[in-house]
C-alpha positions as CSV (number, residue, x, y, z in Angstrom):
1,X,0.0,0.0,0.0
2,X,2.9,2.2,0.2
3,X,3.2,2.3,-3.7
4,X,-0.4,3.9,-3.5
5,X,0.4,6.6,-1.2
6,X,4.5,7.3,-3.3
7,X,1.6,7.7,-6.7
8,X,-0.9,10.0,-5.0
9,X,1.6,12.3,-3.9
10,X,3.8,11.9,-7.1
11,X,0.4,12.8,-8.8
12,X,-0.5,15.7,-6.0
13,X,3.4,17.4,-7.1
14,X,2.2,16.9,-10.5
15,X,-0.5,19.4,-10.3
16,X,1.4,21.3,-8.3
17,X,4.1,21.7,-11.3
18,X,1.3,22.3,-13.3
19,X,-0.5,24.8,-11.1
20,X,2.7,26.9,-10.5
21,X,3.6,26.8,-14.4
22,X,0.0,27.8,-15.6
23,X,0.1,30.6,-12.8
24,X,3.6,32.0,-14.4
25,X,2.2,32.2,-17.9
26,X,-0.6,33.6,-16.7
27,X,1.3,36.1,-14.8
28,X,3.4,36.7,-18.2
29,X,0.4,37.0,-20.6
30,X,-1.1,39.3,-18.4
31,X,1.8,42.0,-18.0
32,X,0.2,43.5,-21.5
33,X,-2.8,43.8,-20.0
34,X,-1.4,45.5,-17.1
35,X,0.7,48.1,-19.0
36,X,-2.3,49.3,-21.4
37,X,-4.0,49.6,-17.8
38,X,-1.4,51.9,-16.4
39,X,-1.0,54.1,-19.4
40,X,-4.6,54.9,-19.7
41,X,-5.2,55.6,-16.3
42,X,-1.7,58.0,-16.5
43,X,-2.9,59.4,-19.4
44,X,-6.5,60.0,-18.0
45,X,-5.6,61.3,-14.6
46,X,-2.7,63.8,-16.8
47,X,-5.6,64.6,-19.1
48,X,-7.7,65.6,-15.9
49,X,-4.9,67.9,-14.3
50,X,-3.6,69.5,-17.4
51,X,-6.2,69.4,-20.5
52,X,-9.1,70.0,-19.2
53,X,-8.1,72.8,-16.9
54,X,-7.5,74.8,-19.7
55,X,-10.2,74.0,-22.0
56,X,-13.6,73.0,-21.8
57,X,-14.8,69.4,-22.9
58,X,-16.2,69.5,-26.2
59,X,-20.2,68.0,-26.7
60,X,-21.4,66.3,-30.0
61,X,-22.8,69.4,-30.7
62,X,-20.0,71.7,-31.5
63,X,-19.0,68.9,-34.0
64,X,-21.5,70.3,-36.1
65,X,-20.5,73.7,-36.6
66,X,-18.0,73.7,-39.0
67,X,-19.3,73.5,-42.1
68,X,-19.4,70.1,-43.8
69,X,-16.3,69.2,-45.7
70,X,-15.9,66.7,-48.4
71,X,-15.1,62.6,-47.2
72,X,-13.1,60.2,-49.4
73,X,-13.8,56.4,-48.6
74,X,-11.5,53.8,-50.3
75,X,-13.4,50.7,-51.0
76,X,-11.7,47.6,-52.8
77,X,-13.7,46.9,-55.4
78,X,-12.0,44.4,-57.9
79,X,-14.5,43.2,-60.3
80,X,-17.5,44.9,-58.6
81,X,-18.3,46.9,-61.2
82,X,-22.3,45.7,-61.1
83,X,-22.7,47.1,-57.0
84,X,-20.3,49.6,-56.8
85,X,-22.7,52.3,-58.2
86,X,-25.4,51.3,-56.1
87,X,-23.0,51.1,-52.8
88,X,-21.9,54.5,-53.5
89,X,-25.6,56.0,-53.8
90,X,-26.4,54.3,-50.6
91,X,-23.3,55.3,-48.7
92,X,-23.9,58.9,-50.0
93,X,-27.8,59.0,-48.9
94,X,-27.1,57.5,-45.5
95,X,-23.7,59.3,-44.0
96,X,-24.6,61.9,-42.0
């Protein structure tokens, strides 16, 4: 019966292996993560102190004050010569 209780905790340092390996990668995979974290919440809490003290936010309405200017949109159209008239009428009628 001792073979029983040498492959249970042979099995139980297994997992253990396996625990602490999955935990590192984890750890690694998740450093990104962490970084794109930290940079927004520098950037936001910079934003906060310096931007916005100095100007006011801007609402959705001041975007439409300027006058409207002209918009290019590249669409690959090889061979699309049958739909590419009626995309474009669409596109135009339904851009704000």
């Amino acid at each position: 019966m001792d073979w029983l209780l040498d492959v249970f905790a042979t099995w139980l340092y297994g997992l253990k292996v396996i625990a602490i390996t999955l935990a590192v990668i984890m750890f690694i995979s998740g450093l990104d993560d962490f970084f794109i974290d930290v940079v927004y919440w520098v950037r936001r809490i910079k934003r906060k102190l310096s931007v916005y003290r100095r100007y006011p936010r801007m609402s959705y309405r001041e975007l439409y004050k300027p006058d409207e200017k002209p918009l290019a949109i590249m669409v690959p159209a090889w061979n699309e010569t049958g739909v590419i008239g009626n995309m474009a009428e669409l596109a135009a009628t339904t851009l704000d």
